[in-house]
N, C-alpha and C positions, 0 to 999 in steps of 0.2 A: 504493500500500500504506500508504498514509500511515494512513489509520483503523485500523491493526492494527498490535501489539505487536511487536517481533520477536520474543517469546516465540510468541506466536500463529502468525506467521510461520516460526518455525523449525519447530513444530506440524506447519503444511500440506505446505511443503516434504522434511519429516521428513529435512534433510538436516545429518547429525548428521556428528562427526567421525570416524567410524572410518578404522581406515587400516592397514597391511598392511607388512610391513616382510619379505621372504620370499625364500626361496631356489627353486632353479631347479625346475620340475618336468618330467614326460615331454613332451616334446617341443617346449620351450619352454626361453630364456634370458633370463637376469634383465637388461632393460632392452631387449633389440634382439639386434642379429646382429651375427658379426663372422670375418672371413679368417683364416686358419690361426697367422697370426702376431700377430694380437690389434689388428690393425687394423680400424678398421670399416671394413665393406663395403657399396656399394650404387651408385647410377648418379643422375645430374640434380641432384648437390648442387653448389655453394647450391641452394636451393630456399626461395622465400617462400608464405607466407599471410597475405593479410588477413582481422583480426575486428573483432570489435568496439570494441578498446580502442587500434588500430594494425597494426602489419606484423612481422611475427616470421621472422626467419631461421635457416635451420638448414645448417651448412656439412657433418656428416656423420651417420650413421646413429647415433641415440642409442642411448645402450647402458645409463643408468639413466635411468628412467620416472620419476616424480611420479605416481601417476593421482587429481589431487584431484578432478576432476567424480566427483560421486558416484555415475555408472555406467559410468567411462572404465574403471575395472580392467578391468572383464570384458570388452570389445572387445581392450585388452590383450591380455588371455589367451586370446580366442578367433587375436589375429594371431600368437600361439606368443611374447608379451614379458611377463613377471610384471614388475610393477613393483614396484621398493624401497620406494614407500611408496604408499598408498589409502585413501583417502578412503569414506564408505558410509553407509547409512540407522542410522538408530538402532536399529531389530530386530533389526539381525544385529551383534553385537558386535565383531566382525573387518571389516566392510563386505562380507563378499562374502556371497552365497547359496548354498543346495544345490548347485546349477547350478554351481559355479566351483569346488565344491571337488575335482574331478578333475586340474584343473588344478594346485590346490596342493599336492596330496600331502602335507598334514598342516601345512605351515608354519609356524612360529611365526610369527604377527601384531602388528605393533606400532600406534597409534594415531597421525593423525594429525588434530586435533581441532578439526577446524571447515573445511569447504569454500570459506565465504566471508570468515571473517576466519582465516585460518591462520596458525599460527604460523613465524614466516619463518625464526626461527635451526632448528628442528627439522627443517624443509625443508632448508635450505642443510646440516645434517649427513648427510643423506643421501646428499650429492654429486650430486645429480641433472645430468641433461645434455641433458634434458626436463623441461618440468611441462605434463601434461593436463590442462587446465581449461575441458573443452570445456561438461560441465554441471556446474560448479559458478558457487556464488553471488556470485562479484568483481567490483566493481567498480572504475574507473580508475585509484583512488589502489592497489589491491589488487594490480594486474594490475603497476601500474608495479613495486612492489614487487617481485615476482617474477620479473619479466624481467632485474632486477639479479642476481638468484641463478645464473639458467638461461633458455633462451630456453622462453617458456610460449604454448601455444596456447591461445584464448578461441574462445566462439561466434562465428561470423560476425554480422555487424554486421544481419542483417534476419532471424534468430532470436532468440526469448524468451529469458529465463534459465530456466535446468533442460529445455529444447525441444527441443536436438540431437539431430532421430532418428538411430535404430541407423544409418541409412544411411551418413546423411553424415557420423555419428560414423566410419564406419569408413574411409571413402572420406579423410577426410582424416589419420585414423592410422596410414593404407595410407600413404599417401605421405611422411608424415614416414617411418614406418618401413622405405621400401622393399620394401613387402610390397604394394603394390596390388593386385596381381593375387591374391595371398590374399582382400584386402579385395571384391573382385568378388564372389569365389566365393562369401564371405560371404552375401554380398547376394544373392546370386542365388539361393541356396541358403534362405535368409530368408522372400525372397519366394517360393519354390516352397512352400513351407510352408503361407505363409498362407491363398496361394491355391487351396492343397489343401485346407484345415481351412474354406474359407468354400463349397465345394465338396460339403463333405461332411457342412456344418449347414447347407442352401438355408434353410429355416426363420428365420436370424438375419438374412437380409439384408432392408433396408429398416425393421427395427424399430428402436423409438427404448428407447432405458435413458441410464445414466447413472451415472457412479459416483460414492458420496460419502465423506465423511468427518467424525464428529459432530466437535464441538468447540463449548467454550463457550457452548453449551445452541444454537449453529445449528448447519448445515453445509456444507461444501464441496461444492461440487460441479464437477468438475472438467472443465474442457473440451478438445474435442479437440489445442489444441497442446499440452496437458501429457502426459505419456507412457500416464497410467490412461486418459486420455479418448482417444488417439491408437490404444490397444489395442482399445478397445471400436470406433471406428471402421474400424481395417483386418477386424472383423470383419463389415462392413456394419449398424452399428448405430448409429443416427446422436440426436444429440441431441435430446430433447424440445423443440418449436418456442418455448413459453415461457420455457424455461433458457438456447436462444440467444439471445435478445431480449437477456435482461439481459447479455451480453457486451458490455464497457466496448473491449476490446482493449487493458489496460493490465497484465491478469494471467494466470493458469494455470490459477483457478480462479473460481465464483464466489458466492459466500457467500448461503446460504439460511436463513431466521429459521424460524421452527417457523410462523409465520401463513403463510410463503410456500410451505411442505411442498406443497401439491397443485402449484404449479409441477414437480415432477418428476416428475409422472406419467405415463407413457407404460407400457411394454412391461415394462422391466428398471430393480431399483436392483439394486447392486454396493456392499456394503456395506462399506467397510475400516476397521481401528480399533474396533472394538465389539465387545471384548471377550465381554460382557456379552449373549445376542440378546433376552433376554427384558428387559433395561433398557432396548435401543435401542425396542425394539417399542411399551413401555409409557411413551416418553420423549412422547410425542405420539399421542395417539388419533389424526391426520390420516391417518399413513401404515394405519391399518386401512379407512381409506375409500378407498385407492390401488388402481387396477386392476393395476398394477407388480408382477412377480414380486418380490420381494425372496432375494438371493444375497450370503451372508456369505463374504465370502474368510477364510481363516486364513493367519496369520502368512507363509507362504513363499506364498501365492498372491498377495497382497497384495504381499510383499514382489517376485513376476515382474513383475508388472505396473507396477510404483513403476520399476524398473529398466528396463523395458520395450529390454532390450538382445538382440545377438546369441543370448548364452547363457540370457537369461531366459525370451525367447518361447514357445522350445519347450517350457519348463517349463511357462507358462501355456497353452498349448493344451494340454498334457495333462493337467492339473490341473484347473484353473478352466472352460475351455469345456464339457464334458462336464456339467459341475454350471448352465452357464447355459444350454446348449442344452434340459435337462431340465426347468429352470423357466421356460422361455419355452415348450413346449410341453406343460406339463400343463395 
């Protein structure tokens, strides 16, 4: 990432600091579970995890959450634990989306401003007794930091940064939280989904698209281990043969100049960020020479898919796929 700002950087990522500071809702508790007598409850503690930055131990069932990966909350929320404090994209001012506000029953939200460099006294007043930090942007000196606060969980060591699918996002906040077998269900219930929605658009499988994002007169274009490109994949849509070429395997995404425009031609663009459709259209005559349906997300479709979590998916199959299944076969 070295040829890019971390202004640019923060850009693509769009991983801004919201954060969530919130009381309990239906059928959830703020941080975890806990026995009649206000002890936590659960089975197999200690319990370790190795990531990326080292080994992290947890001796009982946490009961106040961190969710700094900027789509830890809402796995949270889907395993029945609001976290005391949340991290989130820059669109949604509070960090969470439509999709999660069931879960919060109005909450007042507090910020916590910056996923990757956070601020460590605002954390430590939270009291936390977790920090999820499964997709957020920490590095070593970052992680050491916060494991003096509370014991914090990181990606595993042979995932990207912002990469952690829904899956194993849940499968390992099942276990920290004692809730595994919710975290199954999760999943399985996930994948029943998809598998239905790819089932019920045959038409999307085998096509190639791509989702972008303008910036700084080029664009992103984001690949399958990032969670937009990960989305368009589980629904059988696979990258344009030249767009994977240029994958370096050093990033999320991978930057396209306005001369390199006809590289994403194929079937589908997905267009996030562009406000504007009649500036994006007229920003380059190339893309009018593109055989490519072009499909503008708005704000919370865009925003399902960035998130590409538990609670986000089913938003985006009901939102956004309808609108791309239409322009892939008109």
């Amino acid at each position: 990432m070295s040829t890019f700002t971390r202004r640019t950087f923060a850009l693509l990522t769009l991983a801004a600091g919201s954060a969530a500071v919130v009381g309990c809702s239906s059928g959830a508790t703020a941080g975890g579970s806990a026995d009649a007598a206000g002890t936590p409850a659960g089975t197999g503690y200690p319990m370790t995890f190795d990531h990326a930055f080292g080994r992290t131990e947890l001796t009982a069932v946490p009961r106040r959450v961190v969710a700094l990966g900027v789509n830890d909350g809402d796995a949270l929320l889907a395993l029945g634990s609001v976290p005391v404090g949340n991290t989130g994209y820059t669109f949604y001012a509070d960090g969470f989306g439509p999709w999660a506000k069931p879960y919060l029953k109005g909450a007042e939200l507090t910020l916590i401003e910056s996923d990757s460099e956070p601020k460590l006294e605002q954390i430590a007043s939270l009291r936390p007794d977790l920090i999820s930090a499964l997709n957020a942007g920490i590095d070593q000196a970052a992680y050491d930091k916060l494991a003096k606060i509370a014991p914090t969980l990181a990606r595993p060591a042979d995932v990207a940064t912002y990469a952690v699918p829904s899956s194993q996002q849940l499968d390992l906040l099942g276990r920290a939280l004692d809730k595994s077998s919710r975290a199954a269900d999760l999943t399985a219930g996930q994948q029943k989904l998809i598998k239905e929605t790819v089932a019920s658009h045959p038409r999307l499988k085998g096509r190639t698209g791509v989702v972008i994002l303008p910036y700084d007169g080029q664009y992103a274009a984001y690949l399958p281990r990032d969670p937009r490109g990960a989305f368009l994949a589980a629904l059988g849509i696979q990258l344009p043969k030249k767009v994977a070429d240029l994958d370096d395997g050093k990033s999320f995404f991978t930057p396209i100049s306005a001369e390199q425009v006809p590289l994403l031609d194929g079937d589908l663009l997905v267009v996030i960020g562009a406000e504007d459709k009649s500036e994006f259209t007229k920003a380059s005559s190339l893309f009018r020479r593109l055989k490519s349906k072009i499909v503008f997300a708005d704000t919370d479709q865009r925003g399902a898919i960035s998130y590409n979590s538990v609670l986000s998916i089913p938003y985006a199959i009901t939102s956004l796929v309808p609108k791309i299944d239409k322009a892939i076969g008109s």
